[in-house]
C-alpha positions in Angstrom: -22.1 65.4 -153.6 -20.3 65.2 -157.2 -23.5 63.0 -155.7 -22.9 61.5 -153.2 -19.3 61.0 -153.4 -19.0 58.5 -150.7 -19.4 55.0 -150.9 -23.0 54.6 -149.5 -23.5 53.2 -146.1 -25.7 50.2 -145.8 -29.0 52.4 -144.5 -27.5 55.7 -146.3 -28.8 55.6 -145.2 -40.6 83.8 -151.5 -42.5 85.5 -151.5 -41.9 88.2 -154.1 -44.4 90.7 -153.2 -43.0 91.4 -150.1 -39.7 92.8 -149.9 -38.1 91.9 -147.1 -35.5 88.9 -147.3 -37.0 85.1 -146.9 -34.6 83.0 -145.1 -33.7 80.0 -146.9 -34.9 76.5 -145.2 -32.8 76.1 -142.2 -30.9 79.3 -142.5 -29.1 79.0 -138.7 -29.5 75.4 -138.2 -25.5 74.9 -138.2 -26.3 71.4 -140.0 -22.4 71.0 -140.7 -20.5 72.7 -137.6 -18.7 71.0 -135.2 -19.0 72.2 -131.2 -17.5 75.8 -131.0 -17.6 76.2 -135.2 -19.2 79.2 -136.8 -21.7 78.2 -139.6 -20.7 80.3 -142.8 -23.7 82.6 -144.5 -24.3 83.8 -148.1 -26.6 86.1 -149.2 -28.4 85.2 -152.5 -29.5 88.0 -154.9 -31.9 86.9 -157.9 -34.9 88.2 -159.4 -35.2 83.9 -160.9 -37.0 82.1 -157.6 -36.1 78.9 -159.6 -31.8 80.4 -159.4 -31.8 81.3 -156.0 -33.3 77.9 -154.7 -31.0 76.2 -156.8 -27.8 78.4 -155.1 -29.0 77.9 -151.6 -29.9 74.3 -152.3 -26.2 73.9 -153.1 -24.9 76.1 -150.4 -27.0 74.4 -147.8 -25.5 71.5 -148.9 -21.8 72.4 -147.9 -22.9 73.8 -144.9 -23.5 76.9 -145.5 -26.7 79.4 -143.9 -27.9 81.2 -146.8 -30.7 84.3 -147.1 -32.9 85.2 -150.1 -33.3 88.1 -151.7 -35.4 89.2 -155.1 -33.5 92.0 -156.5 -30.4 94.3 -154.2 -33.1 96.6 -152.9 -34.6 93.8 -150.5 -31.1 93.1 -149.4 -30.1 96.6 -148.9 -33.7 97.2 -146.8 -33.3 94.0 -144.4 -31.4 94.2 -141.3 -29.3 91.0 -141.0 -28.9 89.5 -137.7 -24.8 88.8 -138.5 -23.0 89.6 -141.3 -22.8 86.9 -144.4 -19.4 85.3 -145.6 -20.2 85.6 -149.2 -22.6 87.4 -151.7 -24.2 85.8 -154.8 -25.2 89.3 -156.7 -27.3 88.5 -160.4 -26.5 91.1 -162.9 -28.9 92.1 -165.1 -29.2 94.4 -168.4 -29.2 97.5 -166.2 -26.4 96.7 -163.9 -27.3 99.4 -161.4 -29.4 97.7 -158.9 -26.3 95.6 -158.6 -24.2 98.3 -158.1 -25.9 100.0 -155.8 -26.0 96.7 -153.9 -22.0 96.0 -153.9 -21.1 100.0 -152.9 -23.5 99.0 -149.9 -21.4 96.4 -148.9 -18.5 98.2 -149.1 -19.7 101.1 -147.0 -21.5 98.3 -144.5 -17.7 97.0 -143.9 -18.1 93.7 -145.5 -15.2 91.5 -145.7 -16.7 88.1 -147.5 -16.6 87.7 -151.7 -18.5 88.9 -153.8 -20.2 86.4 -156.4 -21.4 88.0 -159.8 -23.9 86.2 -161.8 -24.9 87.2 -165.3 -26.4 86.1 -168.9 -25.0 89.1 -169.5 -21.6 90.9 -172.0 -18.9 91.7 -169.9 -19.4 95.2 -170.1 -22.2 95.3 -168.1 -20.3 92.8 -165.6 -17.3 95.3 -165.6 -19.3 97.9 -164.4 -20.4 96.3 -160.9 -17.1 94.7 -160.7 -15.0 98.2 -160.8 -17.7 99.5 -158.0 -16.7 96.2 -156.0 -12.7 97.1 -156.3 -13.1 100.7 -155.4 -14.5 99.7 -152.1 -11.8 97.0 -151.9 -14.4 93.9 -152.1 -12.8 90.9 -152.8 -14.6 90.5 -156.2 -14.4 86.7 -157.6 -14.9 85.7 -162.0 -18.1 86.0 -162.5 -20.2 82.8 -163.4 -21.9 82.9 -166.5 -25.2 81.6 -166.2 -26.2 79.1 -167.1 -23.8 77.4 -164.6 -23.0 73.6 -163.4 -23.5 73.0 -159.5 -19.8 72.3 -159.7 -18.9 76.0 -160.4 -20.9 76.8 -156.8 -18.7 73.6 -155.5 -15.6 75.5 -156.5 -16.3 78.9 -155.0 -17.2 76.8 -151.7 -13.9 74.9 -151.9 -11.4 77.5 -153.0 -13.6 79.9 -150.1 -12.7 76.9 -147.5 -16.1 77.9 -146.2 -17.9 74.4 -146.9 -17.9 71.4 -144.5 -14.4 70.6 -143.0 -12.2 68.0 -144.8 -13.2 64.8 -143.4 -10.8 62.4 -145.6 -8.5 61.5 -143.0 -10.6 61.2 -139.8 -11.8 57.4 -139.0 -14.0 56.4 -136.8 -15.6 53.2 -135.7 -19.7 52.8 -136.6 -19.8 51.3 -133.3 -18.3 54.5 -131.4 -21.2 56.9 -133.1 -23.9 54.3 -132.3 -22.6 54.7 -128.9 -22.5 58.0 -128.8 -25.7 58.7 -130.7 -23.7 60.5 -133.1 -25.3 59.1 -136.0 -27.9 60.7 -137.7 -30.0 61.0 -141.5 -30.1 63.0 -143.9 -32.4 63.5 -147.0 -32.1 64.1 -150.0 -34.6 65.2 -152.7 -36.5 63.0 -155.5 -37.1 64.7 -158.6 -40.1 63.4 -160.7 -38.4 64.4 -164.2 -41.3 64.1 -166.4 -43.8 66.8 -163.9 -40.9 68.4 -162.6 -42.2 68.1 -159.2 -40.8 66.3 -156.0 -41.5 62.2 -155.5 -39.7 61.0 -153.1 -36.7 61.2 -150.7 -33.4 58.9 -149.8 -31.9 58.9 -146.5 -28.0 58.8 -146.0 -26.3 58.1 -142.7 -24.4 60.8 -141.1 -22.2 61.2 -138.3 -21.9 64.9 -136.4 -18.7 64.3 -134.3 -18.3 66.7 -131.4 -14.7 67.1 -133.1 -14.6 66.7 -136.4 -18.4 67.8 -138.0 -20.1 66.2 -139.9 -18.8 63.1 -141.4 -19.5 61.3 -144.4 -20.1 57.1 -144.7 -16.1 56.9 -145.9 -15.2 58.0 -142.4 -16.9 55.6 -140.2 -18.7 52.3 -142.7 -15.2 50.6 -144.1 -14.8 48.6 -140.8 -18.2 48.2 -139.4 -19.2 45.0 -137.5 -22.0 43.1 -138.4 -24.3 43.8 -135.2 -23.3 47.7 -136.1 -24.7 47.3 -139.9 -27.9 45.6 -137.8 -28.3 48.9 -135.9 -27.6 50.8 -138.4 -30.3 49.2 -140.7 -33.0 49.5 -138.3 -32.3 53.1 -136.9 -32.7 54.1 -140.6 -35.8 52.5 -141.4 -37.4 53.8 -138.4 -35.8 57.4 -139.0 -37.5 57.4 -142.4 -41.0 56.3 -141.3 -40.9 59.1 -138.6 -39.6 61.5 -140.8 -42.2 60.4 -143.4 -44.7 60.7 -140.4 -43.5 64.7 -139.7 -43.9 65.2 -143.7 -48.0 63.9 -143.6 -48.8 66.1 -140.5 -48.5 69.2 -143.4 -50.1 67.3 -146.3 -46.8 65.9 -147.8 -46.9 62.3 -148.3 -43.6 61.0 -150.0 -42.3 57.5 -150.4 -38.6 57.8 -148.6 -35.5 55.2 -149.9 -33.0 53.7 -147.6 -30.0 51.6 -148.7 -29.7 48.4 -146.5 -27.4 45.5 -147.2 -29.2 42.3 -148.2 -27.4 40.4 -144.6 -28.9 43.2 -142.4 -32.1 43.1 -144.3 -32.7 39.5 -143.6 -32.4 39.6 -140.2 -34.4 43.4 -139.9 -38.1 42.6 -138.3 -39.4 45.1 -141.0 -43.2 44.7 -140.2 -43.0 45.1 -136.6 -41.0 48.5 -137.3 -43.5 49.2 -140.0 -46.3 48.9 -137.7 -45.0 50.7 -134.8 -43.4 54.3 -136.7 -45.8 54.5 -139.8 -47.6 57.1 -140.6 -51.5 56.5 -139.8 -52.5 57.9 -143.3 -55.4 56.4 -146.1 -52.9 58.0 -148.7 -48.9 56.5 -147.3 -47.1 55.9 -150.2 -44.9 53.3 -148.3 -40.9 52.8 -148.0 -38.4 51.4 -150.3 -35.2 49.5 -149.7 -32.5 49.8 -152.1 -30.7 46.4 -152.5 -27.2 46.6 -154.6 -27.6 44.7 -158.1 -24.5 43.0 -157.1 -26.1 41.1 -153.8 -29.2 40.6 -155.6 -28.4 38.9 -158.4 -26.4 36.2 -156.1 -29.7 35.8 -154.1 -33.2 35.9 -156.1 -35.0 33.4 -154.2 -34.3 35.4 -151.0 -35.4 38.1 -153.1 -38.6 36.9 -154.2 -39.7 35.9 -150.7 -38.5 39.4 -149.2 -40.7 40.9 -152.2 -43.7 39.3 -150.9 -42.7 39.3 -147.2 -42.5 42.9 -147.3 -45.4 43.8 -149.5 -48.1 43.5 -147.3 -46.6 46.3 -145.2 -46.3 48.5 -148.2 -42.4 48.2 -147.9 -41.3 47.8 -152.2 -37.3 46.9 -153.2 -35.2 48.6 -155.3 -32.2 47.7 -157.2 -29.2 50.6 -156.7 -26.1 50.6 -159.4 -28.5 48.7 -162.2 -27.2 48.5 -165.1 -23.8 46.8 -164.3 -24.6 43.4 -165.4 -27.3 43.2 -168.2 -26.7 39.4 -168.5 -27.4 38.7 -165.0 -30.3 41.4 -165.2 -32.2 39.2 -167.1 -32.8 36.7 -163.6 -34.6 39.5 -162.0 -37.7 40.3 -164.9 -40.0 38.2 -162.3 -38.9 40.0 -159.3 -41.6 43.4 -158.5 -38.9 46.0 -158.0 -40.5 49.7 -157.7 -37.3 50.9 -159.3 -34.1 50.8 -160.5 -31.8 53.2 -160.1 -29.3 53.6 -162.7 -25.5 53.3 -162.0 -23.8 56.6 -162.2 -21.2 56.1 -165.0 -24.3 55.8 -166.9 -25.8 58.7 -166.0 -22.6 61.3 -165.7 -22.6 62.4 -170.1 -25.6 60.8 -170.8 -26.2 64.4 -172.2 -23.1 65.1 -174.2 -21.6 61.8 -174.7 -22.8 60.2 -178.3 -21.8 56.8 -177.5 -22.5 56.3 -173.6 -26.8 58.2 -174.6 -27.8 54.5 -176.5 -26.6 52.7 -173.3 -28.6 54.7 -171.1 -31.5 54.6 -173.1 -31.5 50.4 -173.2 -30.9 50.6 -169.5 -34.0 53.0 -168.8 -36.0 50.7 -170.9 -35.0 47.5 -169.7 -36.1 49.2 -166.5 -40.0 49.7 -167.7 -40.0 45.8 -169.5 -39.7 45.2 -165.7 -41.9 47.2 -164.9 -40.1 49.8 -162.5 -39.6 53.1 -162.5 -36.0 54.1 -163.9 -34.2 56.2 -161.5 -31.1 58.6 -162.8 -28.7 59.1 -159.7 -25.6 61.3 -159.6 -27.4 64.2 -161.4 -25.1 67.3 -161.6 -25.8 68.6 -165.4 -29.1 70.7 -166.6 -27.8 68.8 -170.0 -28.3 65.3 -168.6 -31.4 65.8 -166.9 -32.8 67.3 -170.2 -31.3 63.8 -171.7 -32.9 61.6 -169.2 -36.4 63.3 -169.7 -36.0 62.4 -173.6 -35.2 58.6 -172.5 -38.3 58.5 -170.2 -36.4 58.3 -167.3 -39.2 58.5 -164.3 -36.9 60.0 -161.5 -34.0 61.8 -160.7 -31.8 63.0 -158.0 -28.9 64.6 -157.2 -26.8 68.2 -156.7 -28.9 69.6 -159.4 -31.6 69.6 -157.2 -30.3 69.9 -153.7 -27.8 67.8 -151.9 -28.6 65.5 -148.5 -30.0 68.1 -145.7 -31.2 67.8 -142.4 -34.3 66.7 -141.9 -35.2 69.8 -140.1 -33.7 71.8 -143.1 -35.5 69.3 -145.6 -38.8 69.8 -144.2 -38.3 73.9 -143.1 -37.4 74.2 -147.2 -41.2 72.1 -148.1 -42.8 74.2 -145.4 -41.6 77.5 -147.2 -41.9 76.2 -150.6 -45.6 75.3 -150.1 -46.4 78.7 -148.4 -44.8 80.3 -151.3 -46.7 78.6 -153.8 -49.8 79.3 -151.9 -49.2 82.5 -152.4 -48.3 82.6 -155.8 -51.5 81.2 -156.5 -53.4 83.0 -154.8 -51.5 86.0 -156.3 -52.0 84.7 -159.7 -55.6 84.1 -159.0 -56.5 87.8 -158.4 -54.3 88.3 -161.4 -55.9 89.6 -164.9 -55.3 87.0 -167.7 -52.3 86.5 -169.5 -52.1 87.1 -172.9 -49.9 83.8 -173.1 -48.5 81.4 -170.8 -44.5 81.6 -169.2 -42.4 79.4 -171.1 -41.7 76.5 -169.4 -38.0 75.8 -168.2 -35.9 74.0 -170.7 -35.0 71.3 -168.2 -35.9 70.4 -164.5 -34.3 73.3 -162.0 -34.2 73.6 -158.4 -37.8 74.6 -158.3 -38.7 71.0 -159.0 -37.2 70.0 -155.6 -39.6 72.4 -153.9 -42.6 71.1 -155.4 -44.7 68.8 -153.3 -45.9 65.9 -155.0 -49.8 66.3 -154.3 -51.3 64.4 -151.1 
């Protein structure tokens, strides 16, 4: 999402030694098609694991099926079951795995664009390109690694193979609770510090049999107060039983809903607790994010929902902190388990001079209280790296994988952790290395496939 770019409703709630292509999490799921509405696909082509998860991650994102592949030859070997939309093609020093890769397409009738992706001069990029407009491939400008999730955004938008627009169609929260339209979808927790994942946060959906999928902006501005109840509760028992399908493969994470402070009062959160959690010694719990803004106005109701809700291992969180330091200063007595930070503090954190001290008060104002600092809205590699300077504990956003799914969320763990099984038991068969791999300058989409130990 930009993260998230929707206001946020109240309960937002490969293996490389084979060569044959790995289908990313949920490739064919249709997570973003309306009834009748064919779901793009893109074929990624990296010999970087840590690239191509990032890619898909975005792609997934908007929509869009994507397939792995480590190097043009795996592609050119596999047999796919319908032909992709678009083609993400790395370009390395020698040029002419690539090229033999793009001539393929052209002589396999494809009709998509093609998506070069280099470190490279652009001689070498010339090379594949010319090979592209011989066949008569629509060949787009090349992205120059490193790149910003925007620039996969932009290739998505200008493609029009993302999502539909969903600006202008409203629809009442009461209609899709009706209808059981309304659904959740997750989206990954970075632990910035072990690059690894932490958590999850669940945001509301709504998968009209019309329109798609459509965002909070479409259906939350006019929602009754009995809706925002439902809405509240259906969320907070979607994230204990997705929590509950996570534990049954050894992945315990601690998932985040939003609710508004009026629907929380009134929520029977231990009876729900009781009912849907997962039966595990190890359950790292469930947190509620509360707005600063409602907060502030009410810290005796939040000091006895603090200790109403601990015994069931149910912790608050603050969302936007940061707003009001003044007022912040109330809430040093209250036992948040974090605080996310508010978005205009996190966007140039990395590159602005003047906005990095702010952020760095905010992330240590965070710890005096003895939370974890959350950054939210994370987009640039050069803000992450930032963040993890600060001490910022957690992080989310496009940079490591949009909302999903929870079918796609959990298919992209599932493969992660076989991968990574195999990995090490590749590298454990492996003679010694004369030095370890360098580690990545900042977190990458490989930290949102790494399950946090159970």
């Amino acid at each position: 999402m930009p993260v998230e770019p929707q206001p946020k409703a109240p309960t937002e709630a490969k293996p490389e030694a084979k060569p044959e292509a790995k289908p990313a999490a949920g490739a064919g799921a249709a997570p973003g098609a309306a009834a009748g509405r064919r779901v793009p696909l893109a074929i990624v082509i990296d010999d970087e694991s840590s690239i191509r998860q990032f890619v898909s991650l975005i792609l997934q994102g908007s929509g869009i099926d994507t397939l792995e592949f480590p190097d043009g030859a795996a592609f050119r070997k596999a047999k796919a079951a319908r032909p992709p939309d678009l083609a993400f093609i790395n370009v390395n020093l020698d040029a002419q795995d690539a090229t033999q890769t793009v001539e393929a397409l052209g002589k396999g009738g494809f009709t998509g664009a093609v998506q070069l992706m280099s470190s490279r001069g652009s001689a070498v990029l010339d090379t594949v390109r010319q090979a592209g407009e011989k066949h008569q491939l629509k060949m787009l400008t090349p992205l120059k690694k490193p790149f910003e999730t925007s620039a996969i955004q932009l290739v998505v938008t200008e493609l029009k193979l993302g999502l539909p627009p969903t600006s202008e169609v409203k629809i009442s929260l009461a209609e899709a609770l009706r209808n059981n339209w309304l659904e959740f979808w997750y989206q990954p927790k970075i632990d910035l510090q072990k690059k690894q994942l932490a958590g999850a946060e669940a945001f509301a959906r709504v998968r009209h049999p019309k329109h798609g999928i459509l965002a909070p902006s479409s259906f939350m501005p006019y929602a009754d107060e009995d809706s925002l109840h439902t809405l509240a509760e259906q969320g907070l028992v979607s994230a204990l039983k997705s929590g509950l399908n996570l534990s049954r493969f050894g992945v315990n994470l601690r998932i985040a809903i939003n609710v508004a402070v009026p629907a929380l009062v009134k929520l029977p959160v231990g009876d729900i607790v009781r009912a849907h959690r997962p039966q595990v010694n190890n359950w790292p719990g469930i947190v509620i994010d509360v707005t600063e803004e409602q907060i502030v106005s009410e810290i005796e109701l939040a000091q006895e929902l603090s200790k109403k809700f601990a015994e069931h291992n149910v912790k608050l969180a603050i969302d936007d902190f940061g707003n009001d330091y003044v007022a912040l200063t109330k809430l040093m007595e209250l036992p948040f388990a974090e605080m996310k930070l508010d978005r205009s503090l996190v966007n140039g954190c990395g590159s602005d001079a003047s906005q990095a001290p702010i952020c760095k008060t905010v992330i240590d104002l965070a710890h005096s209280f003895g939370s974890l600092a959350v950054g939210i809205g994370l987009e640039k590699a050069s803000d992450a790296t930032a963040l993890v300077g600060m001490g910022c504990d957690l992080g989310q956003g496009f940079l490591f994988g949009q909302p999903m799914p929870e079918d796609r969320f959990i298919a992209l763990l599932k493969q992660r952790v076989t991968v990574r099984g195999q990995e090490q038991e590749n590298a454990d068969r492996a003679p010694v290395a004369a030095a370890p791999p360098t580690a990545p300058a900042a977190p990458d989409a490989e930290a949102a496939a790494a399950p946090q130990s159970a």
